[in-house]
ZAFIBA-993142 format. One record per residue: residue number from 1; x, z, y of N, C-alpha, C in turn. Coordinates in Angstrom, 2 decimals, always signed. Each point is the difference from the previous one (the first is absolute). Example, Ala and Ser with C-alpha at 12.3 -4.5 7.8 and 13.67 -1.06 7.14 Angstrom:
2
- 1:+13.19:+7.80:-5.69:-0.89:+0.00:+1.19:+0.90:+0.00:+1.20
- 2:-0.35:-0.72:+1.05:+0.82:+0.06:+1.19:-0.77:+0.73:+1.09
end
This chain:
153
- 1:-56.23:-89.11:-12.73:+1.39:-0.08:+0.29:+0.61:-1.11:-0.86
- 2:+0.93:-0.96:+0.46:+0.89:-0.61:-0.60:+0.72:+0.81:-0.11
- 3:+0.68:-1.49:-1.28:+1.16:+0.41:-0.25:+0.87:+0.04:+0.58
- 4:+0.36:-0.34:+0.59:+0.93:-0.15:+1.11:-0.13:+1.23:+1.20
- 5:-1.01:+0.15:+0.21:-0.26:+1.83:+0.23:+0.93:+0.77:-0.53
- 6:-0.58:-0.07:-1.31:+0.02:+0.74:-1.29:+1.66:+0.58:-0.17
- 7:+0.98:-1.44:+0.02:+1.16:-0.25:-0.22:+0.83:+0.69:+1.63
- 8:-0.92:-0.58:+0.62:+0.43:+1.35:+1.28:+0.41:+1.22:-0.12
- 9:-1.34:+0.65:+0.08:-0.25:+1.29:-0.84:+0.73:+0.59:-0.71
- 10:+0.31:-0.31:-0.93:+0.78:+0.30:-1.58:+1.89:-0.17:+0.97
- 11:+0.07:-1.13:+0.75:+1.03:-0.03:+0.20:+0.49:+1.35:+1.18
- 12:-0.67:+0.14:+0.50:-0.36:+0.84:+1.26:+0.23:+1.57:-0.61
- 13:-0.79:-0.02:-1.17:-0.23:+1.54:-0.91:+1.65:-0.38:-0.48
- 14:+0.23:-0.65:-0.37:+1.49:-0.05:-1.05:+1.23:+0.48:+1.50
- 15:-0.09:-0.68:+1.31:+0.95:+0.29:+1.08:-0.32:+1.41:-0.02
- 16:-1.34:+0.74:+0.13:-0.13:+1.24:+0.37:+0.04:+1.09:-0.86
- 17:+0.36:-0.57:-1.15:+0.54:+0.52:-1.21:+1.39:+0.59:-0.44
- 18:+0.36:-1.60:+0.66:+1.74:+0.14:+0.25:-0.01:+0.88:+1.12
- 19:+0.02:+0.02:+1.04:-0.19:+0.81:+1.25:+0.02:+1.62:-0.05
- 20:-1.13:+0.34:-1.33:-0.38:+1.16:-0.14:+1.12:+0.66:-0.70
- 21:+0.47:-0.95:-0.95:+1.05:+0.70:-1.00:+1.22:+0.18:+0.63
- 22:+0.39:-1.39:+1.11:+1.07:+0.66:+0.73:-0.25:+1.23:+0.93
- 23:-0.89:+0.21:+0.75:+0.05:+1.35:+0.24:-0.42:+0.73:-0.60
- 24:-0.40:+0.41:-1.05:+0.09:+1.00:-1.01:+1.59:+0.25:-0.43
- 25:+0.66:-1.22:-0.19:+1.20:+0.18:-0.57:+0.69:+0.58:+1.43
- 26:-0.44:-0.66:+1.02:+0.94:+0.56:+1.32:-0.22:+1.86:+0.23
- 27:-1.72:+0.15:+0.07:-0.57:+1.30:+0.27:+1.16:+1.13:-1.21
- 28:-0.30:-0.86:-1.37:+1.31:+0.60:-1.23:+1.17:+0.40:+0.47
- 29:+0.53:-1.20:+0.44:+1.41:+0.36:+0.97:-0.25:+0.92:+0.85
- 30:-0.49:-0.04:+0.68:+0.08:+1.14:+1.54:-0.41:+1.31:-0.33
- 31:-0.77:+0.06:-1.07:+0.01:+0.98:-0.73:+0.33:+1.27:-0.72
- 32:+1.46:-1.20:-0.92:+1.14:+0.38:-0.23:+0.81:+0.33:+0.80
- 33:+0.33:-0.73:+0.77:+0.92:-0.02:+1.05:-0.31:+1.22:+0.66
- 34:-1.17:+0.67:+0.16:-0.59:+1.24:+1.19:+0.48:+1.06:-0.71
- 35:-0.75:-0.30:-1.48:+0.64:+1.04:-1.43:+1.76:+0.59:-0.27
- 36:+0.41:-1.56:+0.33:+1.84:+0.79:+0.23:+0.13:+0.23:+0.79
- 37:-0.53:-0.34:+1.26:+0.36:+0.74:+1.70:-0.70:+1.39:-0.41
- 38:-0.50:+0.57:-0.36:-0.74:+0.94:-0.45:+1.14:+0.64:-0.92
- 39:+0.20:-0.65:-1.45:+1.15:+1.38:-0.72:+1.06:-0.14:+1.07
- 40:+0.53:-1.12:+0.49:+1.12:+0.13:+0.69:-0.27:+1.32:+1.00
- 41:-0.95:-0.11:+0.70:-0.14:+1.42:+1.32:+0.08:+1.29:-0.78
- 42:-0.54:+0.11:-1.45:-0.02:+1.04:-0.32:+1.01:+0.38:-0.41
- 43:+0.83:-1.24:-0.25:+2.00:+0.70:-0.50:+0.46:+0.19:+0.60
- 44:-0.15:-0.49:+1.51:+0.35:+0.40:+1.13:-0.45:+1.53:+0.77
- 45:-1.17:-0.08:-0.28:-0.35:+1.42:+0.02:+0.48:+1.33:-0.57
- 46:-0.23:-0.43:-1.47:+0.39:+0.65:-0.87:+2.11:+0.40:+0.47
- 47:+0.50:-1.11:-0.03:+1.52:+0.50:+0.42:+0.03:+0.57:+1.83
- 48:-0.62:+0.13:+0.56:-0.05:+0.52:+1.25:-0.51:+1.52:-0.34
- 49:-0.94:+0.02:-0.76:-0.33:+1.51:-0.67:+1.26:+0.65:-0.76
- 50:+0.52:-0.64:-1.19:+1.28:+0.18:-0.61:+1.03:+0.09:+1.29
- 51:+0.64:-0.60:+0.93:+1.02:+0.29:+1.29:-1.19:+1.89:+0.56
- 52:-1.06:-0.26:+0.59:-0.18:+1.48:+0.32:+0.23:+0.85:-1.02
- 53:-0.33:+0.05:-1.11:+0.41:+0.91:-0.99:+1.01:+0.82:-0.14
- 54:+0.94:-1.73:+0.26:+1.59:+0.52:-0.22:+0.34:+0.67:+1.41
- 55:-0.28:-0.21:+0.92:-0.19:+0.81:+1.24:-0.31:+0.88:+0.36
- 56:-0.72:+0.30:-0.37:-0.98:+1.69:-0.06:+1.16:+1.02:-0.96
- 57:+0.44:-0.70:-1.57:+0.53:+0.79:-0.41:+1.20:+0.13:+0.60
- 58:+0.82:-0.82:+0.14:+1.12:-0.04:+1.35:+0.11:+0.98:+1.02
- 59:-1.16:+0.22:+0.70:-0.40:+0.73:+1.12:-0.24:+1.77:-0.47
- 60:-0.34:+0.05:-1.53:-0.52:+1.08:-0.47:+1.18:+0.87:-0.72
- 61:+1.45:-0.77:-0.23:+0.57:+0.18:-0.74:+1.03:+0.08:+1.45
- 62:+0.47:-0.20:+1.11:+0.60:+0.10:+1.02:-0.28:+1.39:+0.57
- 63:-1.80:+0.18:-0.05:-0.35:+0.97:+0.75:-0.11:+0.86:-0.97
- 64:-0.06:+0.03:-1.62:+0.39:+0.98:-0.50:+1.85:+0.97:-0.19
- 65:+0.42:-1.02:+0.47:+2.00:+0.04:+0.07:+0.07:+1.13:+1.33
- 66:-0.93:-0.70:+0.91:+0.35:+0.82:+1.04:-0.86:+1.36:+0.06
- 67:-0.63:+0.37:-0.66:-0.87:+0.88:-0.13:+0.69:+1.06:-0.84
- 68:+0.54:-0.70:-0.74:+0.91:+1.18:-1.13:+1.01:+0.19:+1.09
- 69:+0.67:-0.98:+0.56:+1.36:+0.42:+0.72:-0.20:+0.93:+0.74
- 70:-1.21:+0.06:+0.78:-0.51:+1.24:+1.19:-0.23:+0.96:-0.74
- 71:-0.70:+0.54:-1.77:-0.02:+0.99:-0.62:+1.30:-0.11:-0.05
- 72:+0.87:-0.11:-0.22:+1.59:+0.36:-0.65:+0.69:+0.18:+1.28
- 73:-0.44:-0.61:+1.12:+0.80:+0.95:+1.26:-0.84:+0.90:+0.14
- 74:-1.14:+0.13:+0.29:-0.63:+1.56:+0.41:+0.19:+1.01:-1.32
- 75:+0.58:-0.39:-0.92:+0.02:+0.95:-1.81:+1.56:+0.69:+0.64
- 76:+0.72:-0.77:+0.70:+1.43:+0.05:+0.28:+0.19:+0.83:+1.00
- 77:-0.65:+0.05:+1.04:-0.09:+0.35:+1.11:-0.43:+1.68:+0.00
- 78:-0.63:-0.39:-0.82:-1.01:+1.63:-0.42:+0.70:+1.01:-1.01
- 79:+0.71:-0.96:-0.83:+1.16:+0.84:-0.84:+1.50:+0.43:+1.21
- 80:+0.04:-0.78:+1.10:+1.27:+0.68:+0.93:-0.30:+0.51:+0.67
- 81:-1.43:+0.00:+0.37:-0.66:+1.69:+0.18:-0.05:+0.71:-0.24
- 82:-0.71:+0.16:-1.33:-0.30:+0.81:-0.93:+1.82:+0.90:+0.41
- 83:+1.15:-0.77:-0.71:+1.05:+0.51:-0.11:+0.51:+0.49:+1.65
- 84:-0.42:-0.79:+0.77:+0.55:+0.94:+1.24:-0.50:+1.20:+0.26
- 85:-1.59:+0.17:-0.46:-0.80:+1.54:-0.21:+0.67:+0.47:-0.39
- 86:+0.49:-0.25:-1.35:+0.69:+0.85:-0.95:+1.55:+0.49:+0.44
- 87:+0.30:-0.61:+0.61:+1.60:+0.08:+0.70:-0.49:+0.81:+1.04
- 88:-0.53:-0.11:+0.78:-0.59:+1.22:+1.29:-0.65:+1.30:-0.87
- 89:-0.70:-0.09:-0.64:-0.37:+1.27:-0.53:+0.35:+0.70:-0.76
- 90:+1.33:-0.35:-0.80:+1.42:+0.11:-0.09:+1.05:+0.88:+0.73
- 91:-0.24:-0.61:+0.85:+1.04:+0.63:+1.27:-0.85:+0.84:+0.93
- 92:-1.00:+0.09:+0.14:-0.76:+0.87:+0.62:+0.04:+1.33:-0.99
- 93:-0.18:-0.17:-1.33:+0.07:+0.68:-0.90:+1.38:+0.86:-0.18
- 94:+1.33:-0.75:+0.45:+1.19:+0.40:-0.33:+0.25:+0.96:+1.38
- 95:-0.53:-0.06:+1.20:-0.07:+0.32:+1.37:-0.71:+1.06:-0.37
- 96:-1.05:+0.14:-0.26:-0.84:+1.16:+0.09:+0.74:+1.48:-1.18
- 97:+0.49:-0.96:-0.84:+0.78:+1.16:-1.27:+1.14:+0.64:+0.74
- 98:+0.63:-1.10:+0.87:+1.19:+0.71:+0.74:-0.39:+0.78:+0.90
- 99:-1.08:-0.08:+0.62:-0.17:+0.73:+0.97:-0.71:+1.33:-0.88
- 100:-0.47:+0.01:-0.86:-0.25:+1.08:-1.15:+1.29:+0.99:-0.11
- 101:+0.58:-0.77:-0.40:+1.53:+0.60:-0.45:+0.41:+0.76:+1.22
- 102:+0.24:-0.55:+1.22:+0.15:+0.48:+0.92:-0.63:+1.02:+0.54
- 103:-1.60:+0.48:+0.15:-0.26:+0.86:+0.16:-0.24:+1.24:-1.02
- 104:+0.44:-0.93:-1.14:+0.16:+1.54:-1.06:+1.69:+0.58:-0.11
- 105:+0.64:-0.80:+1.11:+1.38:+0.19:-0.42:-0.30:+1.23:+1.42
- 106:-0.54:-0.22:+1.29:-0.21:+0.73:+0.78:-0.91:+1.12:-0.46
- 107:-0.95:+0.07:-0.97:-0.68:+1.35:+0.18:+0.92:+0.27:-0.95
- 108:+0.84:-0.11:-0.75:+1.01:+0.94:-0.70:+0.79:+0.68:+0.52
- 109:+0.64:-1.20:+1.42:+0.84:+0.98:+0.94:-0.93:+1.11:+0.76
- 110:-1.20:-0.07:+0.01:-0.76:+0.79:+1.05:+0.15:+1.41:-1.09
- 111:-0.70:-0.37:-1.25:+0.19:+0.98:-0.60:+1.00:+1.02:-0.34
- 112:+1.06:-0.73:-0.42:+1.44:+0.67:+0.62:+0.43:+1.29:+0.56
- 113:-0.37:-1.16:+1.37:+0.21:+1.01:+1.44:-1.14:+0.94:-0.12
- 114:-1.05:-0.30:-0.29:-1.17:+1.30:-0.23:+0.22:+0.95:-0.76
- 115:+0.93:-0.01:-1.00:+0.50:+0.74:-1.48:+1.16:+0.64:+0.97
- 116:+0.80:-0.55:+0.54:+1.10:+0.68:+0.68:-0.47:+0.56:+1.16
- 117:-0.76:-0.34:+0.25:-0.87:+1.37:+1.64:-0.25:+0.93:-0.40
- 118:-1.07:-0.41:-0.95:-0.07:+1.28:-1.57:+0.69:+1.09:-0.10
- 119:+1.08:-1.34:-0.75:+0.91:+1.48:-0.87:+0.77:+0.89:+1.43
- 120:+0.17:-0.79:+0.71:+0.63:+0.72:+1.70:-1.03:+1.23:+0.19
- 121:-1.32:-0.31:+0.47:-0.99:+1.22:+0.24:+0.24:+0.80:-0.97
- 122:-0.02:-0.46:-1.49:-0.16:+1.28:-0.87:+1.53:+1.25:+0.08
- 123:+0.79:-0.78:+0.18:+1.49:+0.26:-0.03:-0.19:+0.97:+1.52
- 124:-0.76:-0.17:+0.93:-0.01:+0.37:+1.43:-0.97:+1.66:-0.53
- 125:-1.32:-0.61:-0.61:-0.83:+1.05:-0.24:+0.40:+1.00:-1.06
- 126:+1.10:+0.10:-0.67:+0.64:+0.48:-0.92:+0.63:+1.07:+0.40
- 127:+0.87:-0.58:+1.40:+0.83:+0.60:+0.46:-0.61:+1.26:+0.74
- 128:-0.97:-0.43:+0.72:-1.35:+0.68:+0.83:-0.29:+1.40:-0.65
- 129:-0.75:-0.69:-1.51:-0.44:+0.82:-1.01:+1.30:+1.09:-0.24
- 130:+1.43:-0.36:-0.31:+0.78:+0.58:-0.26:+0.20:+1.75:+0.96
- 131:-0.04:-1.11:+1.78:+0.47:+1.28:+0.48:-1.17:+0.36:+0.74
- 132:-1.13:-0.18:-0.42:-1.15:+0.94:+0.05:+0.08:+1.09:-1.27
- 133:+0.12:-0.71:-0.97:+0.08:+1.02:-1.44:+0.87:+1.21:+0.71
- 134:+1.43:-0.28:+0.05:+0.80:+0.36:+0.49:-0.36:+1.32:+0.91
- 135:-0.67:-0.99:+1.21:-0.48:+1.49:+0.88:-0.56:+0.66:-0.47
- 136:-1.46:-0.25:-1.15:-0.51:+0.91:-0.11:+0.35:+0.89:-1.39
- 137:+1.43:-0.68:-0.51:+0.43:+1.18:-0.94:+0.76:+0.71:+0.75
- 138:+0.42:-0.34:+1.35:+0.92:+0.93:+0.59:-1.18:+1.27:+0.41
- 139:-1.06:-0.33:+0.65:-1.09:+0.76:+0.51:-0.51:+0.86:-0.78
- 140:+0.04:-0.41:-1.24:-0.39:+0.98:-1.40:+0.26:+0.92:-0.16
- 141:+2.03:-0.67:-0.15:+0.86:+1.12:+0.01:+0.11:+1.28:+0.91
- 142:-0.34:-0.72:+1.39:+0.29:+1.08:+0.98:-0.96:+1.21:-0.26
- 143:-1.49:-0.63:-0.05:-1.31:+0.57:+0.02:+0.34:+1.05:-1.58
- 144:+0.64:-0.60:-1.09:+0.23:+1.18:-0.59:+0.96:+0.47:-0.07
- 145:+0.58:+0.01:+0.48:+1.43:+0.74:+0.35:-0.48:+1.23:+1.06
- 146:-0.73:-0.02:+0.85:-1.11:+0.98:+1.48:-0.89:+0.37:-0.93
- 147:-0.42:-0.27:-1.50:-0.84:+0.75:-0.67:+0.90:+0.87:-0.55
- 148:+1.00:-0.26:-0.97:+0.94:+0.98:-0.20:+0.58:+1.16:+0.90
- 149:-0.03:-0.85:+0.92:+1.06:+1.04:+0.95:-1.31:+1.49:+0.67
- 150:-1.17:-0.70:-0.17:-0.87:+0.99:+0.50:-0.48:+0.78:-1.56
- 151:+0.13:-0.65:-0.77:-0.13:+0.77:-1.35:+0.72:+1.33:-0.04
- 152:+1.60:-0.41:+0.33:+0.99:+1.26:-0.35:-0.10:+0.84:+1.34
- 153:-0.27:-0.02:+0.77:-0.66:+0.51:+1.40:-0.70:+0.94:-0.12
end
């Protein structure tokens, strides 16, 4: 080989030298460049995760509002029940006492009138008793009075 080869060569190795380093330095770049397209997607990611987050809790904190609100109407609902039971069974209660009252106010009158039939019969059978007694002290009398009279006879 000449020199002039040689000087080829060498010049040839020195272009492909330069060559190499610019794309090394380029491959460097694109590299980098892939590397921040890369954190960049992941901050992007990352804040698209952070927005669902805040979303979910949003969603969790809405549907917990309304979840209590439906316990606190059905808690509500069940207490003006509860109290309308209590108001009916109440008054069912006050109904049934009156009607208590009422039929003890009637078996008093029954009793009453049963006490006064009573004392009527006894007052009737008294009288009975009286003038049965009656006859038969009159009958006594007679019967010994017809013993006497056949005595002195």
């Amino acid at each position: 080989m000449s020199n002039n080869q040689l000087d080829e060569l060498k010049n040839k190795a020195a272009e492909l030298g330069d060559e190499v380093k610019h794309s090394a330095k380029e491959a460097q770049l694109q590299g980098e460049k892939a590397l921040d397209d890369l954190k960049h997607s992941a901050k992007e990611v990352k804040l698209e995760a952070e927005k669902k987050v805040d979303e979910l809790k949003d969603d969790a904190e809405v549907r917990h509002a309304e979840d209590k609100a439906a316990v606190t109407e059905k808690v509500e609902d069940l207490k003006v029940k509860a109290e309308s039971a209590k108001v009916a069974a109440q008054e069912k209660f006050d109904h049934l006492k009156e009607e208590a009252g009422h039929k003890l106010d009637e078996a008093k009158q029954k009793a009453a009138e049963l006490k006064q039939e009573a004392s009527v019969k006894l007052d009737e059978l008294k009288v009975q008793a009286s003038e049965k007694f009656d006859e038969l002290k009159k009958k006594a009398t007679e019967t010994l009075g017809k013993f006497k009279k056949d005595d002195q006879a």
